[in-house]
N, C-alpha and C positions, 0 to 999 in steps of 0.2 A: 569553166567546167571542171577542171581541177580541184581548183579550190572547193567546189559544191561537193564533188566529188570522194574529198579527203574530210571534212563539214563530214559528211552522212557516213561514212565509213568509221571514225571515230565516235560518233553517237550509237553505231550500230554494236563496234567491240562493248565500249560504256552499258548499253543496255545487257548484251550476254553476259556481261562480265556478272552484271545486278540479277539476274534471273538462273544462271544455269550454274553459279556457285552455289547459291541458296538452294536450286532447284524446285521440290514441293507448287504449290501453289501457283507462284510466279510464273515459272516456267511451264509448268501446265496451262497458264492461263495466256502467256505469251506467243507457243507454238499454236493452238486453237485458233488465236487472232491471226497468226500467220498463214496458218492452213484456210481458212476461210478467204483469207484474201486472196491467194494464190489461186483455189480455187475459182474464185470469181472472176480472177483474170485470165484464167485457160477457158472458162464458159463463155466468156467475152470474142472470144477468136468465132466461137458458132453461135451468135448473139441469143444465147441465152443465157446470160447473167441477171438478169431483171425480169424474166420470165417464169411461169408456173412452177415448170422443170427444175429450175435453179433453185427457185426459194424450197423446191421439198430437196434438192443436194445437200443444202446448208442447213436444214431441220435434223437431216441424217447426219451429216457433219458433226453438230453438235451431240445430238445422241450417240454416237462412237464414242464423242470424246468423255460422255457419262461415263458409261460401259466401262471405257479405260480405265478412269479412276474409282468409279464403285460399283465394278462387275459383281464384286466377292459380296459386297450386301444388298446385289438386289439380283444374286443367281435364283433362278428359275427353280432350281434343285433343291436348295434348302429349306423353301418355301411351301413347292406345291410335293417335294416327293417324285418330279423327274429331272431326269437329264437330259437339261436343255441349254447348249453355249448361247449364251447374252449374242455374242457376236455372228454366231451364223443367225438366229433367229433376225439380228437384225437386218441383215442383208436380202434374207428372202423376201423379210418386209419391204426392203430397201428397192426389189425388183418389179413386187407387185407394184407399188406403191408408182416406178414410174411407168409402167405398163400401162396401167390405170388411167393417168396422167393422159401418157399418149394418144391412147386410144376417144377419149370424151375430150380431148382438145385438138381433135386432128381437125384440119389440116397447119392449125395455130404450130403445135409442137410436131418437129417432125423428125423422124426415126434416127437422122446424125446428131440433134441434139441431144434423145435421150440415150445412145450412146457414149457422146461427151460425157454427158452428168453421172454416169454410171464409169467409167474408166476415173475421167477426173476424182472421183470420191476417193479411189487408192490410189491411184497416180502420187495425187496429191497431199489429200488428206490424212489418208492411211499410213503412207512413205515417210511423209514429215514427222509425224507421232512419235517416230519411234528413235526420234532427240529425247523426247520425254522418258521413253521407255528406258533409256543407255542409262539416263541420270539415274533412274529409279533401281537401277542394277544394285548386284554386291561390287564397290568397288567405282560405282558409277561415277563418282563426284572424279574421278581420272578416267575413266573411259569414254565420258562424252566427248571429251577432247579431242578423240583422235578421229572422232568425226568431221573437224573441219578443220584439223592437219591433212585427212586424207581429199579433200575439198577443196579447202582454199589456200593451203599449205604445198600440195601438189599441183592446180593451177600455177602458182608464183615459178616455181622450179621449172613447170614444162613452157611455161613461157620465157624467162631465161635462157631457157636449154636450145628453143625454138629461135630465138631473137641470134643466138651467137653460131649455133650449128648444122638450126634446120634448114635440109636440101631437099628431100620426100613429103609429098603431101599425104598427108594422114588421111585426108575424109573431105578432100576440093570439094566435090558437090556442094556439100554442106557449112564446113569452115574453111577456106583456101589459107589460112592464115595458120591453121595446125599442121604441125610434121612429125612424121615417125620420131625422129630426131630428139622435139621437142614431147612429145610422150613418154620416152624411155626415158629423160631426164625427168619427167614429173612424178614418172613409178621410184626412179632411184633418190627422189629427192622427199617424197614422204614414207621410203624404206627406212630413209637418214634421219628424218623428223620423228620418224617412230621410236629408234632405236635412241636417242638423245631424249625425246619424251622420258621413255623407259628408266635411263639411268638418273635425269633428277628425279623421278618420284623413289626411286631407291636410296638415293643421296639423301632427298630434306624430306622423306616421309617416314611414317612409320608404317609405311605397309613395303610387299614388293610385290615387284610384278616381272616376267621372264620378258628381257631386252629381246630376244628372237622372236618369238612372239609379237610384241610391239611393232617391227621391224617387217614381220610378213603380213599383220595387218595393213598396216600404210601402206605396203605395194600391191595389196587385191584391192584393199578401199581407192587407189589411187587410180588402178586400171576401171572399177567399176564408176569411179567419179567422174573420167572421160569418158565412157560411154554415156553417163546421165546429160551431162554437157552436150554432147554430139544429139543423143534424143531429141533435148532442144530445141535446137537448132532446127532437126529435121523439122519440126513443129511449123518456127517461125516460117523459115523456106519455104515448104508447102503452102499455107497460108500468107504469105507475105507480109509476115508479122516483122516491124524492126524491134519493137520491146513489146515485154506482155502487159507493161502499163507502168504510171509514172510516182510509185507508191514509193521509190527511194528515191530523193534524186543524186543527180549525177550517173546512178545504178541501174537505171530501169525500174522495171516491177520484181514482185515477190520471187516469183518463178524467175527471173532475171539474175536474180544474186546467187536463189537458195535450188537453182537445179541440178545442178551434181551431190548439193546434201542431201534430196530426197531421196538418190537413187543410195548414198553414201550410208544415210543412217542403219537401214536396215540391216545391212551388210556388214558394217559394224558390231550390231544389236547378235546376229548370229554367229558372226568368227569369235569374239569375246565369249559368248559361254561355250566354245568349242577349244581356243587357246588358251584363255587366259581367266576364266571362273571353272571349266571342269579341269584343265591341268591344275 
C-alpha cells in the first residue's frame, strides 16, 4: 500500500506540476475532469450518479465550466442589449431544470437526491474551479501555490504536530485521530510555508509579493483547510462511507485527496485580491 501509495502521489505532483505551470488549457481541462469525477463520487453516496438527476449535474457542470472560460464572449449583454450574468442565469436554469426532473420522475428521483446534485454542483464543482481561477490571476502563476501549501502543506505539519504532541481531540465524533495540538501546528506550519513561499519568489523572481501577507494566508487557508477536511469526514461518518471511491489509488477518491482544496481554493482566490493583488 505504500508503495501504490508513493506510485500515485508522484504521478499526481508529475501531472500539476505539467498542467498548473502552463496553466491555460491544461489546467482548465484537468480541473473539469476533476470536478466531474468528484462530483460523481459525492452523487454516488445518494445513488445518483448514473441517474437522470446526475447526468443533468454534469451537463451543468460542464456549462459552468464554458461560462468560466468564455463568459466575456458569450455575455448576454453585448449581444441582446441586457444585463444578464451568464452565471446566475445559469443556475436559475440549473433549479428549474432539476425541479422538472424531479417532479415527471417521481417517485424514480427523490427530493435528497435532487438536493445532493444541486449542493454538490458548488460543493464541488464550483469550489474546485477556483484552482483555475488562482492560475488565471495577476500573479497567478505563484498564487496557486499556496493553495495546496495551505492544503497539503498544512495537513503534513498538523500531522507531525499531532503524531509528537497531540493530547486534546479536535473533532473525536468525526476524526479521533486530530488534536487541538496537532491543528495549531498545521495553522503555524503553513503560516511558515507561506512566509518561506514569499521570500524565494523574492529571491529568484522578478516580481515581489509582501512575506506577511503570504504568512497570514497560509494560517486562514490552513484553519479553512481543516475545517474542509473535517466536512468530509462528517460526509463519510454519516453515510458510512470509508473512501468516496477508488480513482487514486493508495488515495482513495477525488473528494478523498482534494477536500480541503475545495474548501481551500476559494479562500485563497479571495484573501490574494484582498492582501496581495489590491495591496
Amino acid at each position: 500500500m505504500f508503495k501504490t501509495r508513493l506510485l500515485s502521489g508522484i504521478l499526481m505532483v508529475l501531472i500539476a506540476l505539467g498542467t498548473i505551470i502552463p496553466g491555460g488549457y491544461l489546467l482548465f481541462g484537468l480541473i473539469l475532469v476533476i470536478s466531474l469525477i468528484g462530483f460523481s463520487e459525492l452523487l454516488r453516496i445518494f445513488q445518483a450518479e448514473k441517474s437522470v438527476i446526475g447526468i443533468c449535474g454534469y451537463i451543468f457542470a460542464v456549462l459552468y465550466f464554458i461560462i468560466l472560460r468564455y463568459g466575456e464572449l458569450i455575455s448576454l449583454e453585448s449581444r441582446l442589449g441586457v444585463d444578464i450574468e451568464p452565471f446566475q442565469l445559469l443556475v436559475m436554469l440549473y433549479v428549474v431544470v432539476l425541479m422538472f426532473v424531479m417532479v415527471f420522475t417521481f417517485p424514480k428521483v427523490l427530493p435528497g437526491q435532487v438536493l445532493a446534485t444541486f449542493f454538490g454542483f458548488f460543493y464541488v464543482v464550483v469550489m474546485l474551479s477556483f484552482v483555475y481561477q488562482v492560475r488565471e490571476m495577476p500573479l497567478g502563476a505563484y498564487l496557486v501555490w499556496l493553495i495546496f501549501i495551505c492544503a497539503w502543506g498544512s495537513d503534513t505539519f498538523a500531522y507531525c504536530a499531532g503524531l509528537t504532541l497531540g493530547k486534546r481531540r479536535l473533532a473525536p465524533q468525526l476524526s479521533p485521530k486530530k488534536s487541538v495540538e496537532g491543528a495549531i501546528g498545521g495553522i503555524l506550519g503553513a503560516a511558515l510555508l507561506g512566509v518561506l513561499f514569499a521570500l524565494a519568489i523574492n529571491r529568484f523572481s522578478d516580481v515581489w509579493v509582501g512575506v506577511v501577507a503570504f504568512g497570514v494566508i497560509g494560517a486562514v487557508g490552513s484553519v479553512i483547510s481543516q475545517v474542509g477536511d473535517l466536512a468530509a469526514s462528517a460526509f463519510k461518518r454519516h453515510y458510512d462511507v470509508k473512501d468516496y471511491g477508488r480513482f487514486i489509488p493508495g488515495h482513495g477518491g477525488v473528494l478523498d485527496r482534494f477536500d480541503s482544496v475545495i474548501f481551500t481554493a476559494p479562500v485563497i482566490f479571495y484573501l490574494a485580491q484582498l492582501f496581495v493583488i489590491a495591496g
